[in-house]
One Martini backbone bead per residue (centre of mass of N, CA, C, O) as a GRO file, in nm:
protein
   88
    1UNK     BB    1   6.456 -12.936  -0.210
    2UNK     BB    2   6.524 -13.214  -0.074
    3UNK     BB    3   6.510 -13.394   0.250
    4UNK     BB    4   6.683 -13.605   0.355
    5UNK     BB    5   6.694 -13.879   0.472
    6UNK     BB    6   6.665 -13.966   0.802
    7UNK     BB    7   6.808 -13.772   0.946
    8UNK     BB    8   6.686 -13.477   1.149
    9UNK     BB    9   6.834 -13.179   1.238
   10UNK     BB   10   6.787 -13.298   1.552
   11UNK     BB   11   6.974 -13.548   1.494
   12UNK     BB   12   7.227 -13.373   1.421
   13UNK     BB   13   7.283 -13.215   1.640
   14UNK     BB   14   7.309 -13.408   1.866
   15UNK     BB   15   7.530 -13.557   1.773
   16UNK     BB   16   7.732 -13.279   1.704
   17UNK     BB   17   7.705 -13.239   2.037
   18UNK     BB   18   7.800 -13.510   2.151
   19UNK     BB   19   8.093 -13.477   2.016
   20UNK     BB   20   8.200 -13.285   2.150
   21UNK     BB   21   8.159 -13.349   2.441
   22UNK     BB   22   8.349 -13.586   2.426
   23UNK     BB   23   8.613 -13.436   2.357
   24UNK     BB   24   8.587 -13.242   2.579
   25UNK     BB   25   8.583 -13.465   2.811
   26UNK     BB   26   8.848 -13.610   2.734
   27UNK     BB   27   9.068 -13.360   2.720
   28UNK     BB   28   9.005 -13.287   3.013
   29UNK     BB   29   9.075 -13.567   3.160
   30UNK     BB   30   9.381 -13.578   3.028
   31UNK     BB   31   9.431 -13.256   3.148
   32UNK     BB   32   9.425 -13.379   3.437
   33UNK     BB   33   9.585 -13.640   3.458
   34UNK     BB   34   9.854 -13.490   3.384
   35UNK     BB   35   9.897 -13.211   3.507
   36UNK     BB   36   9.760 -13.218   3.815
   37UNK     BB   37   9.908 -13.415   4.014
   38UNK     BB   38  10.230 -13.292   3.993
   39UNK     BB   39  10.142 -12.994   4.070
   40UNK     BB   40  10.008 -13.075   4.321
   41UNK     BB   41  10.219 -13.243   4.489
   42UNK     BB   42  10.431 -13.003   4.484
   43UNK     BB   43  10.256 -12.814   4.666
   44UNK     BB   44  10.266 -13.016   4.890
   45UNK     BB   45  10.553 -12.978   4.947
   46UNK     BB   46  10.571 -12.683   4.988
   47UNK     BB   47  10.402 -12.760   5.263
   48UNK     BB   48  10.561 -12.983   5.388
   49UNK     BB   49  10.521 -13.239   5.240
   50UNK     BB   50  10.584 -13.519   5.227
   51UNK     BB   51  10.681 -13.810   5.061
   52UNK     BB   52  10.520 -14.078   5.089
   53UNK     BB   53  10.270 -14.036   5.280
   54UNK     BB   54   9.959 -14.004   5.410
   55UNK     BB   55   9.882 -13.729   5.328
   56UNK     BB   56   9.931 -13.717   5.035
   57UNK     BB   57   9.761 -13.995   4.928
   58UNK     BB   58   9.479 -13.837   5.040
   59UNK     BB   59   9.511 -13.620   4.884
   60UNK     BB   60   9.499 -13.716   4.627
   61UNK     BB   61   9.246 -13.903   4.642
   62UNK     BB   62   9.088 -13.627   4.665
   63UNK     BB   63   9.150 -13.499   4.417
   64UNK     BB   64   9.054 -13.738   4.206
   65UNK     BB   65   8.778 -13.723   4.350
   66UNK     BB   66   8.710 -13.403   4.251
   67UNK     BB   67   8.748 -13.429   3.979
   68UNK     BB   68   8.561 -13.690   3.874
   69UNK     BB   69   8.323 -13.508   3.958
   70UNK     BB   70   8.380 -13.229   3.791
   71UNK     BB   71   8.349 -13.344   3.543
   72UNK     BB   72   8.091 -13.515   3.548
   73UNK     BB   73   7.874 -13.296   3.584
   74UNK     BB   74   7.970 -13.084   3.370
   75UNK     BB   75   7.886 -13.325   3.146
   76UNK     BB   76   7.559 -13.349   3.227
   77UNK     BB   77   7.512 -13.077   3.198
   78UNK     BB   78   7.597 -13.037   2.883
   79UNK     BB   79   7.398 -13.239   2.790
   80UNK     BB   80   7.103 -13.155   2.900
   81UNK     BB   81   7.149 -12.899   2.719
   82UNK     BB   82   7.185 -13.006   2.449
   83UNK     BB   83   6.914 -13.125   2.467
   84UNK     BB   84   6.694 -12.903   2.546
   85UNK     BB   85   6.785 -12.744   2.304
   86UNK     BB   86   6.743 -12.962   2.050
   87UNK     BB   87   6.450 -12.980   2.105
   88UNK     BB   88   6.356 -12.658   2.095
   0.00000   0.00000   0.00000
């Protein structure tokens, strides 16, 4: 059997590898941006946070803002990890 022309072995599975990171991270942006904030929101009323305070949205805004980074770390650290991997 002769080789396949194009990529080799090591550039497909890193494609095969960025796809699958893209969809999980994808998904994961998805099911935090829908579920999290609602859930969020509930929980701070729960505690006594009024509606549409400013405590409220001061509290949305570090939640958004603490989903957005430790997502964006997590898809970074498993490219690196997929890309070292594929290297190896």
């Amino acid at each position: 059997m002769t080789p396949r022309p194009g990529m080799g072995m090591r550039g497909r599975l890193l494609l095969a590898q960025t796809l699958v990171l893209l969809a999980g991270g994808a998904t994961t942006w998805v099911v935090a941006s829908v579920v999290g904030p609602p859930l969020f929101r509930e929980h701070l009323h729960q505690a006594g946070v009024e509606h549409n305070s400013n405590e409220q949205f001061h509290a949305e805004q570090a939640y958004q803002h603490a989903t957005a980074l430790s997502i964006a770390v997590a898809i970074t650290v498993a490219a690196s990890t997929a890309f070292v991997v594929t290297a190896y």
